[in-house]
C-alpha positions as a Markdown table, in Angstrom:
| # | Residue | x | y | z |
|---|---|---|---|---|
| 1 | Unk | -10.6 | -10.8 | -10.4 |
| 2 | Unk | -7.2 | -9.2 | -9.4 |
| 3 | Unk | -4.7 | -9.7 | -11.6 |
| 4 | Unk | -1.1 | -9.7 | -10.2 |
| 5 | Unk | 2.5 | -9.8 | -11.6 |
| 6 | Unk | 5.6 | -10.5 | -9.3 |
| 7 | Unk | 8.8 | -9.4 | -9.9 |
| 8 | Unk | 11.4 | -10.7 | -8.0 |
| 9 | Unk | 15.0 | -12.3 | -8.5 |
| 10 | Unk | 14.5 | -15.3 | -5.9 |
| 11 | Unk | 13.1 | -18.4 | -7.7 |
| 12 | Unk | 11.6 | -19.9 | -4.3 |
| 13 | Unk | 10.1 | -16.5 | -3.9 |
| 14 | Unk | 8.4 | -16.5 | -7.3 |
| 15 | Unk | 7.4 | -20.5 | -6.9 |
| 16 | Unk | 6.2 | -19.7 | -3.9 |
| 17 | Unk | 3.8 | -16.6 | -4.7 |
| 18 | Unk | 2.7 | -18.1 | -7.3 |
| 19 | Unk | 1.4 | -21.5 | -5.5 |
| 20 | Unk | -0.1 | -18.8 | -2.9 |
| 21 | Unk | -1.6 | -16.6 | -5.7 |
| 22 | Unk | -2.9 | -19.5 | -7.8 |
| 23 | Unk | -4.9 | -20.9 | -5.0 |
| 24 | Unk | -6.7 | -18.0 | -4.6 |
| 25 | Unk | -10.0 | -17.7 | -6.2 |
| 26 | Unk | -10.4 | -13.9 | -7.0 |
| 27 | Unk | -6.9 | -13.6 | -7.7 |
| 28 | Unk | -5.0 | -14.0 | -11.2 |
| 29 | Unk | -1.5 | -14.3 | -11.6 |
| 30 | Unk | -0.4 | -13.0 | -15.0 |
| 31 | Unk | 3.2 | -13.0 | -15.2 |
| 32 | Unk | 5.9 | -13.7 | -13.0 |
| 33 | Unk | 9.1 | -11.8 | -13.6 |
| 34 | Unk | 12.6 | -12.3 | -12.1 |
| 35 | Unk | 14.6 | -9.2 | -13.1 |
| 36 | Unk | 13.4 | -5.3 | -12.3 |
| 37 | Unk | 14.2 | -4.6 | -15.8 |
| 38 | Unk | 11.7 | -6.1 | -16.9 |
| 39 | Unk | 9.0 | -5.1 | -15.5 |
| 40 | Unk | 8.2 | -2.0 | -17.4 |
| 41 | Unk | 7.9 | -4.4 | -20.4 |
| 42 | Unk | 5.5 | -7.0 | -18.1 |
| 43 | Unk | 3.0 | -4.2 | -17.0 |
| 44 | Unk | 2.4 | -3.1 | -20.5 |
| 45 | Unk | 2.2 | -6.4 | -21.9 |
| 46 | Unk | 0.0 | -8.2 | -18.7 |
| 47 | Unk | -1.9 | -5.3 | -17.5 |
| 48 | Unk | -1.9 | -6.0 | -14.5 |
| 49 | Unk | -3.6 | -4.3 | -11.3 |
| 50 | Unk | -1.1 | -4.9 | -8.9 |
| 51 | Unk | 2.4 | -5.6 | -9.0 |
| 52 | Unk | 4.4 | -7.2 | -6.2 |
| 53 | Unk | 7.4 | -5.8 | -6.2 |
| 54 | Unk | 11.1 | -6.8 | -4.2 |
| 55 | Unk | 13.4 | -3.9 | -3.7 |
| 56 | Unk | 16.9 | -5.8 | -4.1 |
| 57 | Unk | 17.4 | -6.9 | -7.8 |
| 58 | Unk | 20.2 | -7.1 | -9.9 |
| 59 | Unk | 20.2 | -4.4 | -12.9 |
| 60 | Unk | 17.5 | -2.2 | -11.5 |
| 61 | Unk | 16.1 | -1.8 | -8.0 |
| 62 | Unk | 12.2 | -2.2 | -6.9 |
| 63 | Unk | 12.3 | 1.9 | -6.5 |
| 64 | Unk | 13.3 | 2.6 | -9.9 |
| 65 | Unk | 11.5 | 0.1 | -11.3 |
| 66 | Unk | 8.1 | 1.0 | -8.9 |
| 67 | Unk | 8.8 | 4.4 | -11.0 |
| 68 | Unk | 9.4 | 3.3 | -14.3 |
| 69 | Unk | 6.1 | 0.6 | -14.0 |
| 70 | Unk | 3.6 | 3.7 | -12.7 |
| 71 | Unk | 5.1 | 5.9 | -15.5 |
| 72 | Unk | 4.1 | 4.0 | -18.2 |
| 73 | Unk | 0.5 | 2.2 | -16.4 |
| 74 | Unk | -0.7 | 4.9 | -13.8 |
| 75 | Unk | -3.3 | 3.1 | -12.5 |
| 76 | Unk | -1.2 | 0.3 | -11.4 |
| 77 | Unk | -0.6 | -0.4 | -8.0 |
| 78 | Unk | 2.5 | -1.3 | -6.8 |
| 79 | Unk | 3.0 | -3.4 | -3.5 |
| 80 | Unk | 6.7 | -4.0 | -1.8 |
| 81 | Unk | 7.5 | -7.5 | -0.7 |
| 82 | Unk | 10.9 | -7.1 | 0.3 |
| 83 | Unk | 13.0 | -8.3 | 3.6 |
| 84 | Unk | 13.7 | -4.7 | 4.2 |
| 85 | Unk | 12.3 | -2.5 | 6.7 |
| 86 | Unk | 14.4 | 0.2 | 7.4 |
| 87 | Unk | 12.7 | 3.5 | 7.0 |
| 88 | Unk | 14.9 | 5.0 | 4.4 |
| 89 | Unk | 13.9 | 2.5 | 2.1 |
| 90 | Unk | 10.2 | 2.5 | 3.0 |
| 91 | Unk | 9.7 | 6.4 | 2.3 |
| 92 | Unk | 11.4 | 6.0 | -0.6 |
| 93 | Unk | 9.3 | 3.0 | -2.0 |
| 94 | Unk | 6.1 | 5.1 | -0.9 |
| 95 | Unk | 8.1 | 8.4 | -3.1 |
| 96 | Unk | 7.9 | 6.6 | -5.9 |
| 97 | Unk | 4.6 | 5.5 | -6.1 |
| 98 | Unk | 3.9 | 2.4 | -4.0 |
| 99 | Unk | 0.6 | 2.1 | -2.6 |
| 100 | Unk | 1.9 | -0.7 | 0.3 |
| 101 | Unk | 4.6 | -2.2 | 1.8 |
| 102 | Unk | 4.9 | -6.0 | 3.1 |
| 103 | Unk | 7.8 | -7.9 | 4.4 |
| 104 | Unk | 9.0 | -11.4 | 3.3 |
| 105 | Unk | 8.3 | -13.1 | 6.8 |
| 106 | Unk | 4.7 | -12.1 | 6.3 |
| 107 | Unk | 1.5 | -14.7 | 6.8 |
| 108 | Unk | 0.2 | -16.2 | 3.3 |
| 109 | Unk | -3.0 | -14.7 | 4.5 |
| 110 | Unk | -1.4 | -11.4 | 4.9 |
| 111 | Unk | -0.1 | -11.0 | 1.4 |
| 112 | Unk | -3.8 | -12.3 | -0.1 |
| 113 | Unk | -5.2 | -9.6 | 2.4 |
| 114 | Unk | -3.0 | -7.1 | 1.2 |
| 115 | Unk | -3.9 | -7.7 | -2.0 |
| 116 | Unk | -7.1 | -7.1 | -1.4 |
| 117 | Unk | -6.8 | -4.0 | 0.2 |
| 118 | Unk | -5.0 | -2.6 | -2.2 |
| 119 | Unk | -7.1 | -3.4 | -5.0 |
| 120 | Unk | -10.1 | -1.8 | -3.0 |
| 121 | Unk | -8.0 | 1.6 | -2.6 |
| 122 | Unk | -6.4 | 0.5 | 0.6 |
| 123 | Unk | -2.7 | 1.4 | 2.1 |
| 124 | Unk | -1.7 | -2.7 | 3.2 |
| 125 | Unk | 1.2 | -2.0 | 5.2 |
| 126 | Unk | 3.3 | -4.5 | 7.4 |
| 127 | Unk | 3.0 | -3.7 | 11.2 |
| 128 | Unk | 7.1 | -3.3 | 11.2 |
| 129 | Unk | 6.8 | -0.8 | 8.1 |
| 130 | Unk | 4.2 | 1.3 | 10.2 |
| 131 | Unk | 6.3 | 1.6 | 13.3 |
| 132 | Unk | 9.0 | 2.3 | 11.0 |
| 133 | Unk | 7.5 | 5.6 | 9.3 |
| 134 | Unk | 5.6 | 7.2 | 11.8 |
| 135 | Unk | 7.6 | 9.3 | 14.6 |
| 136 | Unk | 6.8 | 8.6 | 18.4 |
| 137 | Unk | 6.6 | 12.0 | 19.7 |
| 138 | Unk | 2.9 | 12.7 | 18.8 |
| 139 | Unk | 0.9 | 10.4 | 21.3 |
| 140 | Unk | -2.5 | 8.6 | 20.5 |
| 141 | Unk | -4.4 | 10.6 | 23.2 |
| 142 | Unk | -3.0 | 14.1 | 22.3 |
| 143 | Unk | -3.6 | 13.7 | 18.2 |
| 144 | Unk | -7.0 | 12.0 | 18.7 |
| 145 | Unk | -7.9 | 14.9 | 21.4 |
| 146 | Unk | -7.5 | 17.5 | 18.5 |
| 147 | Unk | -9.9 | 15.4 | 16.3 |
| 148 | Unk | -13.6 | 16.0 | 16.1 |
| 149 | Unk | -15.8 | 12.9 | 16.1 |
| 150 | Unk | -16.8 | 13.0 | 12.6 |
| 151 | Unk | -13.0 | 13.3 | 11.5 |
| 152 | Unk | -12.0 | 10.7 | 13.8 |
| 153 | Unk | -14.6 | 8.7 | 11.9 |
| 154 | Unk | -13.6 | 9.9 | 8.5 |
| 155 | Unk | -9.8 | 8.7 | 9.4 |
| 156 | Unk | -10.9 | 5.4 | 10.5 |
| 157 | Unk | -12.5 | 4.6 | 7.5 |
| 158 | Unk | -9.7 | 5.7 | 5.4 |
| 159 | Unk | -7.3 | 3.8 | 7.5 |
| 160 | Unk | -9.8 | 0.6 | 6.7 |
| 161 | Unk | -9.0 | 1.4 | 3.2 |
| 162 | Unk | -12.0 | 3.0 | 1.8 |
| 163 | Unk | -11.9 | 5.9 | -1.6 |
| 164 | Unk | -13.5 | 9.2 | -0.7 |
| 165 | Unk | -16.6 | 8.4 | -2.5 |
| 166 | Unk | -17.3 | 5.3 | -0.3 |
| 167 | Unk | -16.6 | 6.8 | 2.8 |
| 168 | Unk | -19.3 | 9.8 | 1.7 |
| 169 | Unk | -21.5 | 7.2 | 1.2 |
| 170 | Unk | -20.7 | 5.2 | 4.4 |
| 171 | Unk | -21.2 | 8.2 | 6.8 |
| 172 | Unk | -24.3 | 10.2 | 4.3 |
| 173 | Unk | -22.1 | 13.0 | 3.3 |
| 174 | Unk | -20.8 | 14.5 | 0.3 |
| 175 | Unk | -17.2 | 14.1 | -1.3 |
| 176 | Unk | -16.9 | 17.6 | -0.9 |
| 177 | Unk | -17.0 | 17.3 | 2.7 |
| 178 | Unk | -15.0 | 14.3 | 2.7 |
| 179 | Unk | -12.2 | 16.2 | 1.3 |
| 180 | Unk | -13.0 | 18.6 | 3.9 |
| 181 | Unk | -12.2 | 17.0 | 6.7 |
| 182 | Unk | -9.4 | 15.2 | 5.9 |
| 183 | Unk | -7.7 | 18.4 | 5.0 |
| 184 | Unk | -8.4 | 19.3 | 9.0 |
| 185 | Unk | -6.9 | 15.8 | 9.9 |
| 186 | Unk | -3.9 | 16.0 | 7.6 |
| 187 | Unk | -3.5 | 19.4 | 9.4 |
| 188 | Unk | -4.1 | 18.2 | 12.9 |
| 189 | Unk | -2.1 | 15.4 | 12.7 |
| 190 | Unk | 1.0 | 17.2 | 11.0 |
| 191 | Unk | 0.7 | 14.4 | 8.1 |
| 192 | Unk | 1.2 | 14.9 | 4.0 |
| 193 | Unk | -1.4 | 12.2 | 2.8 |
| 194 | Unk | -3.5 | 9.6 | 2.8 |
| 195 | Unk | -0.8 | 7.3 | 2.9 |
| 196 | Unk | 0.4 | 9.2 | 6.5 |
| 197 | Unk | -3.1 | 9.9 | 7.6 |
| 198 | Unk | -3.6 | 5.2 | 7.1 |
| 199 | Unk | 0.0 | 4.7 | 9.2 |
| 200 | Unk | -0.9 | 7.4 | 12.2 |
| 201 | Unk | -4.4 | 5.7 | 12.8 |
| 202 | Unk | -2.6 | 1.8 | 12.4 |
| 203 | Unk | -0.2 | 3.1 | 14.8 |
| 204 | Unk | -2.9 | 4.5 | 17.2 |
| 205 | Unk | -5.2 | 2.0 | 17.2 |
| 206 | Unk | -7.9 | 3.0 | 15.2 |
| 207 | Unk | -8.2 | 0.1 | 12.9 |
């Protein structure tokens, strides 16, 4: 079961999530929360594996409070649901912590995929947010042409969402060499992180 609190100042917003959430069978929805102040106080007290998080509140904003909430539970995650998606405010939301980043006019499927994704170690990420973050001047054919096959597999699978444990498992190699290879992609690819590495292959096709 995933256990999600929302935190956001719109009362339709928060009715509707939670009809959305509530209808959803491996999904719990422990607390819904309308102000960002608040939701240091809700993580400790619902525990909570995922919080969905707006950006625009009154008394403190989603990337303060994305901060304040992984401070004090680290192994939340923290999803954006915000109408948003200029790419100031996306890197900043991923600074602080966030492990996704949907918008508002998003597909009730794609918010319960999301979700999902995160919960299993994924990067969910609206398509807008992804063309947002990642710079047009390195094209699909000249960054994959740098990749070996193995790496280009290694990068698809974490694209998909998959920890480094499962992907060692998935292609019958060890962590270690996991870890291995993605350093040589992060390199290739001119990227930071996981995170980066997840939006480049969305944005070239490889998911």
């Amino acid at each position: 079961m995933i256990r999600v609190l929302v935190v956001d100042d719109h009362a339709l917003v928060r009715r509707g999530l939670s009809d959305l959430l509530g209808a959803a069978a491996d999904i719990e929805l422990v607390g819904a929360l309308d102000d960002g102040l608040r939701a240091e106080a809700g993580v400790r007290e619902h525990r909570p594996d995922i919080v969905l998080m707006d950006l625009s509140m009154p008394g403190l904003d989603g990337i303060e409070a994305t901060r304040r909430v992984l401070a004090a539970a680290p192994d939340t995650k923290v999803i954006i649901l915000t109408s948003f998606s200029e790419n100031a405010r996306i890197l900043a939301a991923l600074e602080a912590g966030a492990v996704g980043y949907l918008l508002k006019d998003a597909e009730p499927d794609d918010v319960l995929r999301a979700l999902r994704d995160a919960a299993a170690g994924g990067v969910p990420l609206s398509p807008r947010a992804a063309r947002a973050l990642l710079p047009a001047s390195r094209t699909r054919t000249s960054g994959l042409a740098a990749l070996t096959a193995r790496e280009r597999e290694v990068l698809t699978l974490v694209a998909a969402g998959l920890p480094n444990k499962s992907i060692a498992r998935r292609l019958e190699i060890s962590e270690k060499t996991v870890k291995a290879h993605l350093t040589r992609v992060f390199t290739t690819l001119d990227v930071r992180d996981r995170t980066s590495a997840a939006l480049w292959a969305q944005r070239n096709g490889l998911v």
